[in-house]
VOBA-1610 file (N, C-alpha, C; in pm, whole numbers, padded with zeros to 5 digits, always signed):
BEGIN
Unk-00075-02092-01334Unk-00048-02093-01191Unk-00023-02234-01137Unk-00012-02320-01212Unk-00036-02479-01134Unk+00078-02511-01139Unk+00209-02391-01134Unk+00360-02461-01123Unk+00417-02387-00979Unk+00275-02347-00915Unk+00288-02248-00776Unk+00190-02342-00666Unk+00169-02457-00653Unk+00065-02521-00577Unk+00089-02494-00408Unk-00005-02503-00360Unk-00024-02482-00222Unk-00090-02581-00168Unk-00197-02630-00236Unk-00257-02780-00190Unk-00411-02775-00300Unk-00376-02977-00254Unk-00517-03030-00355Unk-00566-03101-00245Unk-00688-03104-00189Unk-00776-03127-00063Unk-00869-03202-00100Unk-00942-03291-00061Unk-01051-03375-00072Unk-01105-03376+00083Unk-01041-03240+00153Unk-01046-03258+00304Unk-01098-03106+00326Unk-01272-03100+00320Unk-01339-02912+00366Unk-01254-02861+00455Unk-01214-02927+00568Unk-01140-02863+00700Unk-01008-02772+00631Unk-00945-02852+00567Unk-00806-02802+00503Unk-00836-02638+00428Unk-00961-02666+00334Unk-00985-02574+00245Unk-01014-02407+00374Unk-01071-02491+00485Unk-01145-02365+00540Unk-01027-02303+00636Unk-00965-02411+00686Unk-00789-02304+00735Unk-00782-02226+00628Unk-00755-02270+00496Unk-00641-02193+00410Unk-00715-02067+00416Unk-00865-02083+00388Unk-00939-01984+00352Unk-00921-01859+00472Unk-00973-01938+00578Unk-00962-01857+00735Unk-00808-01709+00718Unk-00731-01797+00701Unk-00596-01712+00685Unk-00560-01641+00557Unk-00640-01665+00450Unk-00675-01581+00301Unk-00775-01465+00376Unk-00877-01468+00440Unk-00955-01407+00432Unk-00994-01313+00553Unk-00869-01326+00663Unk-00876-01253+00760Unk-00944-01362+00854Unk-00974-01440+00875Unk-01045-01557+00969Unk-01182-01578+00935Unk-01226-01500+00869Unk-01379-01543+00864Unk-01471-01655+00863Unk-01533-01625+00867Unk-01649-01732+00899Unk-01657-01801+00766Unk-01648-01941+00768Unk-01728-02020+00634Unk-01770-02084+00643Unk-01880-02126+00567Unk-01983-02274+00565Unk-01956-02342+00432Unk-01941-02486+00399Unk-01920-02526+00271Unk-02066-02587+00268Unk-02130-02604+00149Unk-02220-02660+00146Unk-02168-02886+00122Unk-02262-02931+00149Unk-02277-03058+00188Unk-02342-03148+00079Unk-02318-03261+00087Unk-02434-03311+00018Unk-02338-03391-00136Unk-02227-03330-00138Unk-02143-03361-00258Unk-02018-03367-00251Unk-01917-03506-00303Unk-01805-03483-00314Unk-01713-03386-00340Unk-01636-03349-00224Unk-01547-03227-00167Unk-01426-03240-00274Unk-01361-03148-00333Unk-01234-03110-00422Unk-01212-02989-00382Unk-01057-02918-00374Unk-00996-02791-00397Unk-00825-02784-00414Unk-00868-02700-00495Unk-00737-02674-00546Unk-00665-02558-00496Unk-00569-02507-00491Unk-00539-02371-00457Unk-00359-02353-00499Unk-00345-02216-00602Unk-00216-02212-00607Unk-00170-02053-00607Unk-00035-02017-00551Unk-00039-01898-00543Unk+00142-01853-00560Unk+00137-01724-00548Unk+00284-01651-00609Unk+00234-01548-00525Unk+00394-01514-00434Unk+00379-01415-00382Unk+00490-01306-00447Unk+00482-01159-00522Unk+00552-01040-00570Unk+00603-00979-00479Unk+00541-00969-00353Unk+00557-00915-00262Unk+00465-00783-00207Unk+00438-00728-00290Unk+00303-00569-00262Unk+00211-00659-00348Unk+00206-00739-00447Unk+00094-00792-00462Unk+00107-00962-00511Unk-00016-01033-00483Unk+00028-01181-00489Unk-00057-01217-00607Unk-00037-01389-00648Unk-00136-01426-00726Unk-00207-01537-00721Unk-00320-01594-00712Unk-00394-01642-00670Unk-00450-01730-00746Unk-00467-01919-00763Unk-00572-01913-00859Unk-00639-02041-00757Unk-00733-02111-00740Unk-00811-02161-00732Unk-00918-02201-00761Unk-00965-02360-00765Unk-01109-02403-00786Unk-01149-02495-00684Unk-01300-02529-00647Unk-01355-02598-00544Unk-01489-02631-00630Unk-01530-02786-00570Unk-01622-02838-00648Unk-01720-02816-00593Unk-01793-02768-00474Unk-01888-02756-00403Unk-01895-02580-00389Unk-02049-02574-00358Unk-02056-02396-00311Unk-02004-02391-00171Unk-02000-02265-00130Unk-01988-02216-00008Unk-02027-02083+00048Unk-02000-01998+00197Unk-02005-01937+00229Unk-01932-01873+00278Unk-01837-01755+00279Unk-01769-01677+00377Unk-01816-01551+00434Unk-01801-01531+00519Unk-01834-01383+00623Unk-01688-01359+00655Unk-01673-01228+00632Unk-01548-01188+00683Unk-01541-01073+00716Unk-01465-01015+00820Unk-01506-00901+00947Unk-01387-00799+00811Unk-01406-00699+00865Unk-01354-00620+00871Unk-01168-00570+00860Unk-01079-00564+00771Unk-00936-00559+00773Unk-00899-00451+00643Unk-00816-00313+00719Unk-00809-00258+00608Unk-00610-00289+00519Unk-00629-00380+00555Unk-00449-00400+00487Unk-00446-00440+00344Unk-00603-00452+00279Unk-00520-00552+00121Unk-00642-00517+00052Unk-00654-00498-00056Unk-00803-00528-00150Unk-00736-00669-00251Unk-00837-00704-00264Unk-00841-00826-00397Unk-00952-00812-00496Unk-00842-00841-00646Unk-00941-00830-00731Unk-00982-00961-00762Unk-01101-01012-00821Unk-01139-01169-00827Unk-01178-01160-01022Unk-01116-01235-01054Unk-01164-01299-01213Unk-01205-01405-01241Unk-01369-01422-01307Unk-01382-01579-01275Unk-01346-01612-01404Unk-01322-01731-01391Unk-01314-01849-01531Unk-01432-01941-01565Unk-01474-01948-01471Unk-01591-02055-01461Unk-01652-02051-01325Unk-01830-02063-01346Unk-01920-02043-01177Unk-01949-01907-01181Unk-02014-01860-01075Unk-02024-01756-01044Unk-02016-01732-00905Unk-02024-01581-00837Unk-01962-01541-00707Unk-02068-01417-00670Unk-02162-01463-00581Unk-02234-01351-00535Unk-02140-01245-00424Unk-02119-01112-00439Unk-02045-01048-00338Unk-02098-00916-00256Unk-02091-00897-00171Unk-02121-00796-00127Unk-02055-00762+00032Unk-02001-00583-00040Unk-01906-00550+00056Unk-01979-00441+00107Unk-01974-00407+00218Unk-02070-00295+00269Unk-02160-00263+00213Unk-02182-00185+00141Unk-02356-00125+00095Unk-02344-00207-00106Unk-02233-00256-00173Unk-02196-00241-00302Unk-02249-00393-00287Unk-02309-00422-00380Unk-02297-00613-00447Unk-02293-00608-00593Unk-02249-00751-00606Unk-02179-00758-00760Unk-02197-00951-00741Unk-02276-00942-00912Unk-02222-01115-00896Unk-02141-01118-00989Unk-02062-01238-00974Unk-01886-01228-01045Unk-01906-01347-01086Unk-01880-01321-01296Unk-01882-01411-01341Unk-01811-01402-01453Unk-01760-01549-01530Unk-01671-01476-01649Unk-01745-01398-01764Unk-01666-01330-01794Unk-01706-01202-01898Unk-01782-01082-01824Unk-01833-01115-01681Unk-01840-00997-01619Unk-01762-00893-01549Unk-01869-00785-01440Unk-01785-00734-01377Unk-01686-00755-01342Unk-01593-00666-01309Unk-01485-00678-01256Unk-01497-00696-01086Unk-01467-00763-01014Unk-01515-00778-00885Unk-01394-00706-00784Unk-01386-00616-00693Unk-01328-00556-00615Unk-01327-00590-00466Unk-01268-00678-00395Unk-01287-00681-00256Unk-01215-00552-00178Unk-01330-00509-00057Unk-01236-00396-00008Unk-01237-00420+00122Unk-01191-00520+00174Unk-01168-00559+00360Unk-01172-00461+00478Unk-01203-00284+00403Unk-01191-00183+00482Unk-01334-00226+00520Unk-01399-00293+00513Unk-01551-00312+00498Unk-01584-00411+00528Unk-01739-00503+00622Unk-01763-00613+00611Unk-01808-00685+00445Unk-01756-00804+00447Unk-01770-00879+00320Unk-01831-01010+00299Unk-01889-01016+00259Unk-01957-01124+00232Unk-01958-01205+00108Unk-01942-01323+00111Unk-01859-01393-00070Unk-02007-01555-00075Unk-02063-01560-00148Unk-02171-01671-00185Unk-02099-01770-00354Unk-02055-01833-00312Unk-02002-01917-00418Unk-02079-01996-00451Unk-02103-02005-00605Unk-02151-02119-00632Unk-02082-02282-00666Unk-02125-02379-00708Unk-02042-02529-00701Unk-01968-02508-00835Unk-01845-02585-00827Unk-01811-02601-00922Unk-01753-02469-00987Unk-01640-02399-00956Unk-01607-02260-00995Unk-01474-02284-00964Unk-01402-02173-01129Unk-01272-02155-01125Unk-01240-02030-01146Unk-01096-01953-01071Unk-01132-01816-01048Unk-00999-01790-01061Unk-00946-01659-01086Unk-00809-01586-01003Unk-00807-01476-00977Unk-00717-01445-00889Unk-00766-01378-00779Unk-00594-01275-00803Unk-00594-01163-00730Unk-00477-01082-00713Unk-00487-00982-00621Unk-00438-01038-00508Unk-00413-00936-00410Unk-00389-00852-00386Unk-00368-00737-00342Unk-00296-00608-00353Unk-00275-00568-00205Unk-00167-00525-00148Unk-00193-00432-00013Unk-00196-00319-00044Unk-00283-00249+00032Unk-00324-00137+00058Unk-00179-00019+00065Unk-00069-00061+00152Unk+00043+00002+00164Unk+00075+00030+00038Unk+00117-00087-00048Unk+00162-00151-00182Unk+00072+00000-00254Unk-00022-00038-00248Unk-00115+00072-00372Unk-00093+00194-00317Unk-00087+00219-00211Unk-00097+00369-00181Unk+00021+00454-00208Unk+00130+00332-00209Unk+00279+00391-00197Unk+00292+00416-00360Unk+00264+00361-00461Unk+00280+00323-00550Unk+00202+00475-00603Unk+00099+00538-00545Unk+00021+00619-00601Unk+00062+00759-00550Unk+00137+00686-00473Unk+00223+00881-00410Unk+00340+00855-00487Unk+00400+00763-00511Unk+00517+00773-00652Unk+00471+00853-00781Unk+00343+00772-00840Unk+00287+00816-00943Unk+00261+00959-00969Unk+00201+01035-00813Unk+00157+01174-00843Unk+00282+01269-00794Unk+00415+01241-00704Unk+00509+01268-00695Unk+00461+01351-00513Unk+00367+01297-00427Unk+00320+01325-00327Unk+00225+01237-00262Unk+00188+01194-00085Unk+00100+01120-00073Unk-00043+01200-00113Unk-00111+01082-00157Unk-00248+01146-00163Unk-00348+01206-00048Unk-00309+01176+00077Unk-00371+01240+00173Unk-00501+01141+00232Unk-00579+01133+00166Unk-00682+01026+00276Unk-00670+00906+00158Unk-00729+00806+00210Unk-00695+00653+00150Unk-00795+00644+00071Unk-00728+00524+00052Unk-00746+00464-00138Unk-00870+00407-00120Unk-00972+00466-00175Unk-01149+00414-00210Unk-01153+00412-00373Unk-01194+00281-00387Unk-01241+00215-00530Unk-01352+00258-00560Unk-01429+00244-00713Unk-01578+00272-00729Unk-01634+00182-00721Unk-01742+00177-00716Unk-01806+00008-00726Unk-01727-00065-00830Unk-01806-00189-00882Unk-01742-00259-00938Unk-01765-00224-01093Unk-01584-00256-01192Unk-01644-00174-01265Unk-01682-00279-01413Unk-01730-00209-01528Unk-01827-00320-01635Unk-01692-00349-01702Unk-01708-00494-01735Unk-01608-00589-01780Unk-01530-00521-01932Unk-01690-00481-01983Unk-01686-00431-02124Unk-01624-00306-02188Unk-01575-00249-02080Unk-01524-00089-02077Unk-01384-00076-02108Unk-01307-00026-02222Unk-01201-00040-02235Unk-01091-00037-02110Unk-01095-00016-02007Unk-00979+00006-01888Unk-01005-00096-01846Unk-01148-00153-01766Unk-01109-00284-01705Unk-01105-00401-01842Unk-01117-00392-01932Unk-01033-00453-02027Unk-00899-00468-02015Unk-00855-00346-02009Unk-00712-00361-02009Unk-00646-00431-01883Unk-00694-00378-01804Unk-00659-00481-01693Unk-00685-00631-01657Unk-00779-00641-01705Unk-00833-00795-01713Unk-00726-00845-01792Unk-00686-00801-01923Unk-00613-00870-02006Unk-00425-00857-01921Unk-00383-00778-01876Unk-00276-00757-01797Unk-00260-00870-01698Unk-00347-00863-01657Unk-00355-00968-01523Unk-00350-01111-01555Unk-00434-01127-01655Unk-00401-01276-01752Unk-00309-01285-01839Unk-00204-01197-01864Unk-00088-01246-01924Unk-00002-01264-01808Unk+00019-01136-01692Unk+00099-01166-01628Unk+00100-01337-01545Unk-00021-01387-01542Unk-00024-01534-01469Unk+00019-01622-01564Unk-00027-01547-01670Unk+00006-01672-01793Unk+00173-01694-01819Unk+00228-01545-01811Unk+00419-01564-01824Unk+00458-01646-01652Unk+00404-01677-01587Unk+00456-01708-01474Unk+00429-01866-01504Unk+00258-01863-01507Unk+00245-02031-01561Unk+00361-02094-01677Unk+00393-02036-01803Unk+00463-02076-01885Unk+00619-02101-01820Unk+00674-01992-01736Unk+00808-02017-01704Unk+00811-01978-01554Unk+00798-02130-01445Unk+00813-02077-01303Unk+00908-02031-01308Unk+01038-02053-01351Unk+01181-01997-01288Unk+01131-01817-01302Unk+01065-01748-01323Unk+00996-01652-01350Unk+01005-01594-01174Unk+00969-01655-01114Unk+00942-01651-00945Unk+01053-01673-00893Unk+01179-01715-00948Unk+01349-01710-00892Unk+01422-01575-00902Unk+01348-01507-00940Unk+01392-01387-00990Unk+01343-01251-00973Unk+01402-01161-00888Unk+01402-01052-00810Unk+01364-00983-00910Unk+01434-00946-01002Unk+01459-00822-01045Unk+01302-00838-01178Unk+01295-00985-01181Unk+01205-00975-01293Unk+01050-01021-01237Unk+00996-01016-01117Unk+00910-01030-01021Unk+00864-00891-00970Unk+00968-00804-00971Unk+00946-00687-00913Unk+00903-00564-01062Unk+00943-00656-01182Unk+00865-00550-01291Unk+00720-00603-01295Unk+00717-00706-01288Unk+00526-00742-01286Unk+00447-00720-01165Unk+00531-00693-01069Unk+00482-00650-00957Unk+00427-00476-01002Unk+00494-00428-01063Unk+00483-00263-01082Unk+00380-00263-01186Unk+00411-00349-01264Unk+00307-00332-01368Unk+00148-00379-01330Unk+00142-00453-01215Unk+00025-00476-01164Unk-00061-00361-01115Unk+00025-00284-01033Unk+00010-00210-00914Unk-00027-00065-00977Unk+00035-00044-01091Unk+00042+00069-01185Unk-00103+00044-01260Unk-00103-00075-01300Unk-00258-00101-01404Unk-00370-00115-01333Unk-00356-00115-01199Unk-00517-00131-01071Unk-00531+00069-01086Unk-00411+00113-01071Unk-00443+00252-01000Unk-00483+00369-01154Unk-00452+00306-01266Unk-00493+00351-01368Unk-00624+00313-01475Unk-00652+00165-01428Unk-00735+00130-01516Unk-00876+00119-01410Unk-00872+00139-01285Unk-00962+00120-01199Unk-01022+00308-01182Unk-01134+00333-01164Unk-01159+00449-01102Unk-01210+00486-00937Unk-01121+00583-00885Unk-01109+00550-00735Unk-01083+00716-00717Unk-01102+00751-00564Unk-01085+00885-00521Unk-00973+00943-00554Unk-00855+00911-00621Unk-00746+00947-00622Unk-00745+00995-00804Unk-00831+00952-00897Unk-00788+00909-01017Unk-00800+01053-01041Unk-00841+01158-01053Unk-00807+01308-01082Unk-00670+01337-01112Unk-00614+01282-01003Unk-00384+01323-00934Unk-00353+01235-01038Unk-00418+01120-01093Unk-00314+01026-01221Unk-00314+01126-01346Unk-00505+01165-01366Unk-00546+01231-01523Unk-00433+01346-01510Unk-00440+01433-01380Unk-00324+01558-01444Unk-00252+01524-01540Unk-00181+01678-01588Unk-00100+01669-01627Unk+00016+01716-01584Unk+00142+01614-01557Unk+00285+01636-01512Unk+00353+01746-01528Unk+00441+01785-01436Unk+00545+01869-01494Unk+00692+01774-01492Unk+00724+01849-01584Unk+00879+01787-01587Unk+00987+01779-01463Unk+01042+01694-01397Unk+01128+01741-01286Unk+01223+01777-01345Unk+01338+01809-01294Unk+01468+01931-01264Unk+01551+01812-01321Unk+01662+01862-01425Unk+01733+01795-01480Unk+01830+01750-01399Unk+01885+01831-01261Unk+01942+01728-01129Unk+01881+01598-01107Unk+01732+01575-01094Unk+01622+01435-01049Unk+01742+01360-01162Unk+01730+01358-01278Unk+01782+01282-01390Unk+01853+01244-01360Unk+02006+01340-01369Unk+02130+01269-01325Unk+02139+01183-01183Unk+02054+01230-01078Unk+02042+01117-00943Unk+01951+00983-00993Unk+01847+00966-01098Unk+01777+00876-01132Unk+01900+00792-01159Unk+02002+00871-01277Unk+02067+00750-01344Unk+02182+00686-01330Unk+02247+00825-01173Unk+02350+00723-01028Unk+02283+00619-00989Unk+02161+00609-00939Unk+02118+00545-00886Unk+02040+00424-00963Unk+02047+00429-01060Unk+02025+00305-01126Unk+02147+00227-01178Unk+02298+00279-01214Unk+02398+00248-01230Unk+02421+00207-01117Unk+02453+00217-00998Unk+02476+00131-00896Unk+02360+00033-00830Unk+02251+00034-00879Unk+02215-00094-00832Unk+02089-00184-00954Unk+02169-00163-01029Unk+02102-00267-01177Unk+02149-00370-01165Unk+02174-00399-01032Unk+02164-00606-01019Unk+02098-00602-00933Unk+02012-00500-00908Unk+01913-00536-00790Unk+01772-00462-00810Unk+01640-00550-00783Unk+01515-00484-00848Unk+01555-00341-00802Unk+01505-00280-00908Unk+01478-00105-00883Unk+01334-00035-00929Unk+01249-00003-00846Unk+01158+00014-00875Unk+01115+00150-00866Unk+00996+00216-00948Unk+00956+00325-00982Unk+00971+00429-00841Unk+00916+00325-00743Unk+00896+00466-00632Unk+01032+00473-00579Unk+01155+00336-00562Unk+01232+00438-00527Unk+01313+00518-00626Unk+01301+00539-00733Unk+01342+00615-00819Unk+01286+00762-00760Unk+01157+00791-00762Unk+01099+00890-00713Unk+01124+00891-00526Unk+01159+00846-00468Unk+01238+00853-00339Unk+01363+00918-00327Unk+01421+00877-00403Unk+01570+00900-00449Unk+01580+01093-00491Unk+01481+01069-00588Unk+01464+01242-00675Unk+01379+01294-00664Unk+01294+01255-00523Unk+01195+01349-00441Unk+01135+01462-00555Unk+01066+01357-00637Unk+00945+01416-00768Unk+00881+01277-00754Unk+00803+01289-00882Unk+00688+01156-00906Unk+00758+01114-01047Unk+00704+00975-01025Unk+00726+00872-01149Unk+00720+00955-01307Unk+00581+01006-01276Unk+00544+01076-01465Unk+00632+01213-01462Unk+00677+01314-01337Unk+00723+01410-01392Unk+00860+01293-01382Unk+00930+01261-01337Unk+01049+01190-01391Unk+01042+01129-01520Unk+00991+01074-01531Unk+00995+00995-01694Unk+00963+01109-01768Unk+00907+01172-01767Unk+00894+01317-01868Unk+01022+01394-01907Unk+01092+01466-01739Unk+01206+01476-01757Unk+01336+01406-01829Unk+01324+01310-01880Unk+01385+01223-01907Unk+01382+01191-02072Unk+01268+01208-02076Unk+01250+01199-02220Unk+01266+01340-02297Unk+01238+01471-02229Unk+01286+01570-02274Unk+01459+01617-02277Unk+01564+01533-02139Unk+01673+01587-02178Unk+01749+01494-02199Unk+01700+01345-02212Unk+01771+01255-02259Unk+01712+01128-02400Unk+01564+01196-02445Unk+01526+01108-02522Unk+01489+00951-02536Unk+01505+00925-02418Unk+01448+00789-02334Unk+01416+00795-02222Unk+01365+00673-02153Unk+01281+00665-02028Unk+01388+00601-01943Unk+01344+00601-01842Unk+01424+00550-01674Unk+01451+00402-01717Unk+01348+00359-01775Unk+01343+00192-01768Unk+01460+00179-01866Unk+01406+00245-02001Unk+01540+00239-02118Unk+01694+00250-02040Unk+01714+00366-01973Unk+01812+00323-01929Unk+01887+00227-01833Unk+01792+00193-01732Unk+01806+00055-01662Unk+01822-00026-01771Unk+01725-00074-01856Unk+01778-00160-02006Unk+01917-00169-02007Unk+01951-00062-02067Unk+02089-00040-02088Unk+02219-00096-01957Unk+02162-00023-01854Unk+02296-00073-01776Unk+02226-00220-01763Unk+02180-00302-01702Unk+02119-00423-01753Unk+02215-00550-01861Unk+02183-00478-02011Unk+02262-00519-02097Unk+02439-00527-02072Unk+02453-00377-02005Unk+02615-00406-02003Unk+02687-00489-01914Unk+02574-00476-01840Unk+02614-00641-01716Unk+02591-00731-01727Unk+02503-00794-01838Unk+02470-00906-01907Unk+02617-00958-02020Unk+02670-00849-02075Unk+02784-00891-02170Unk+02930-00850-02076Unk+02933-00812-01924Unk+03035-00864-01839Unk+03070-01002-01804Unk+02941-01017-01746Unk+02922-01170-01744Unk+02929-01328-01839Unk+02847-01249-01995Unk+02959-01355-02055Unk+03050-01343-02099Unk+03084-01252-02081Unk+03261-01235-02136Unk+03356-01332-02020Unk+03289-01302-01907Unk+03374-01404-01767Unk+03340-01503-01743Unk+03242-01564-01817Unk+03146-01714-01753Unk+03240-01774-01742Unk+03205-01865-01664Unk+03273-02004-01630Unk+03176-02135-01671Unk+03267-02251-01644Unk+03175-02314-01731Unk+02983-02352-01668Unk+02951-02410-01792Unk+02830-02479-01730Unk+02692-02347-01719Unk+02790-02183-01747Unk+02718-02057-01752Unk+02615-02050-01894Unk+02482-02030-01911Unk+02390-02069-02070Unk+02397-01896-02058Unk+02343-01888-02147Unk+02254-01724-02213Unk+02165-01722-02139Unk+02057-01829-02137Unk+01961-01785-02068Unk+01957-01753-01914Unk+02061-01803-01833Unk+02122-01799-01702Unk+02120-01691-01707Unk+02200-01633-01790Unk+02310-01511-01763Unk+02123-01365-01812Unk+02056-01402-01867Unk+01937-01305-01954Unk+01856-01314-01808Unk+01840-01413-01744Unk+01761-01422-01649Unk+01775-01371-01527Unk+01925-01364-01487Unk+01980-01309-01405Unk+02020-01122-01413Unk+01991-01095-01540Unk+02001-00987-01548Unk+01851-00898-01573Unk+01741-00989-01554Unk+01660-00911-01526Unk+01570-00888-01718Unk+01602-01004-01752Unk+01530-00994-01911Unk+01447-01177-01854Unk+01344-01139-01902Unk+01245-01217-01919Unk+01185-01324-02018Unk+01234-01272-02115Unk+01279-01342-02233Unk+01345-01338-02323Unk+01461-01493-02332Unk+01595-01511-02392Unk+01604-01432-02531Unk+01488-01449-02630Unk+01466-01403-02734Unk+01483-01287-02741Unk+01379-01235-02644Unk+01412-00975-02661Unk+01541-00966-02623Unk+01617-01064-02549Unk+01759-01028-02460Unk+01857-01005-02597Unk+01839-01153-02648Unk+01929-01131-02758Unk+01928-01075-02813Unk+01821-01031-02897Unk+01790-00882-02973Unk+01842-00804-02971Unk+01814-00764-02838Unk+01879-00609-02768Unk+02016-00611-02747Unk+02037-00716-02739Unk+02211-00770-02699Unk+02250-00753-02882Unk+02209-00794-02967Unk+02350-00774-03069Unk+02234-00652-03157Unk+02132-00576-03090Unk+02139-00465-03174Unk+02239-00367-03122Unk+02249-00386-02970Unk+02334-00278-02866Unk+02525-00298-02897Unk+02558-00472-02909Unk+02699-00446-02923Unk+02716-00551-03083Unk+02628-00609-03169Unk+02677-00601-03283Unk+02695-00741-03341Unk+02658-00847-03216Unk+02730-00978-03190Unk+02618-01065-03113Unk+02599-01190-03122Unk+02475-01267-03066Unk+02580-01263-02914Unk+02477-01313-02801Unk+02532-01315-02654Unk+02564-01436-02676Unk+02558-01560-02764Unk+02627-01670-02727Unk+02722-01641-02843Unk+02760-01570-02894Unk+02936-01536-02969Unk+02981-01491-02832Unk+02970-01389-02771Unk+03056-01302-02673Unk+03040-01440-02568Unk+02968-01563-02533Unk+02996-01656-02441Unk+03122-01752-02457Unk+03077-01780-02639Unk+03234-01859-02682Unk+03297-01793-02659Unk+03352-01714-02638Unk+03509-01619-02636Unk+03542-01610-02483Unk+03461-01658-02409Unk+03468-01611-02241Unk+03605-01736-02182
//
């Protein structure tokens, strides 16, 4: 995250704006007595952000009440006493998984010297994302369980999701120039909270799907042919073919033997080898892989001369 900075402070006042407006305004106290440091860096996806920060001193926040966002918190180092309405959790690495739920008063006890990251979520973001998933809204809102044990294969999985996805962003900012490839880690975030977390809704994920109507298909894959230069994401796929994400991808794999994404892949690729067939100069592979929504130059190429036979920088010489 430190190729996303927002500020390095040796100034409490600074830290407690940023915080104020992170945290809905709340109340904070820093503790005293010791040379002041903070760091803070962040990425915004858009339905969900990413967060990392450290501060050398403890503190205090109180924060009222806001139901627009939950945040999940991962520490690296320190620990984090929390408690949100009736639930507390201390948050530390290799522990719980820590859940903020702003539908609720909250309360955060930091200790000195702590490094953390953090991932936002809005509430809209998750809810919308979970009436895609079940192919309907769920009807009353999104309640988490307490917090859940670190050690449990799901928040495993998510823990580990969440630290690669910061880690591909840390490795390559140009990562954050890019729509189409911001908006798959955005899904994959949003998809791995509502599956690997257990919450009032998780019954409508366990079902099991039915297949949608082989019409959904053919509108899935108009509608990804005309706009595979522009993020396309799960729900409006399921907007579009008024079903849900899993009976679509089901459908899909029963009358076409691949998934929605595979075929976005595909149109993807064929607009990737338009483009270098036309480059002009000063145009790389990786320009052209990045712009089409591949993430890395290496799988692009792959897929590029398993699909037409030829590396993407042969089909660039010839442009």
């Amino acid at each position: 995250m430190n190729a996303f900075p927002v500020f390095d402070t040796r100034v409490g006042q600074d830290f407690v704006d940023a915080v104020r407006r992170n945290f809905h305004h709340g109340d904070m106290d820093i503790d005293g007595g010791a040379p002041f440091r903070a760091t803070y860096n962040a990425i915004d996806l858009g339905r969900v952000s990413l967060h990392g920060a450290s501060v050398s001193t403890g503190f205090r926040i109180s924060s009222g009440s806001n139901s627009g966002s939950f945040v999940l918190i991962l520490m690296c180092s320190g620990e984090m006493d929390i408690r949100s309405g009736r639930a507390a959790v201390r948050c530390r690495p290799g522990g719980p998984l820590a859940l903020l739920d702003f539908s609720r008063p909250t309360t955060v006890q930091q200790t000195s010297g702590f490094v953390n990251y953090t991932l936002r979520f809005t509430r809209q973001g998750l809810e919308d994302a979970l009436a895609a998933l079940c192919g309907r809204p769920a009807g009353a809102p999104l309640v988490f369980a307490p917090p859940a044990d670190c050690g449990q294969p799901k928040p495993q999985r998510l823990a580990r999701i969440a630290w690669q996805v910061a880690e591909a962003f840390g490795c390559d900012p140009g990562l954050g120039e890019s729509a189409l490839l911001t908006t798959r880690y955005e899904e994959l975030l949003l998809s791995a909270m509502l599956t690997c977390l257990e919450h009032n809704h998780s019954s409508l994920i366990a079902s099991e799907p039915r297949a949608a109507e082989p019409r959904a298909v053919k509108l899935a894959e108009a509608y990804i042919q005309a706009n595979c230069h522009k993020p396309v994401r799960m729900t409006d796929l399921a907007a579009v073919t008024g079903t849900g994400c899993r009976s679509l991808q089901l459908a899909f794999k029963k009358s076409r033997g691949y998934s929605p994404t595979r075929f976005m892949q595909e149109c993807r690729l064929a607009k990737a080898r338009e483009q270098l067939a036309q480059a002009g100069p000063g145009v790389s592979v990786l320009s052209v892989a990045t712009a089409c929504g591949f993430a890395s130059q290496s799988f692009f190429a792959r897929l590029y001369r398993q699909r037409f036979g030829e590396k993407p920088s042969e089909t660039l010489r010839r442009a």
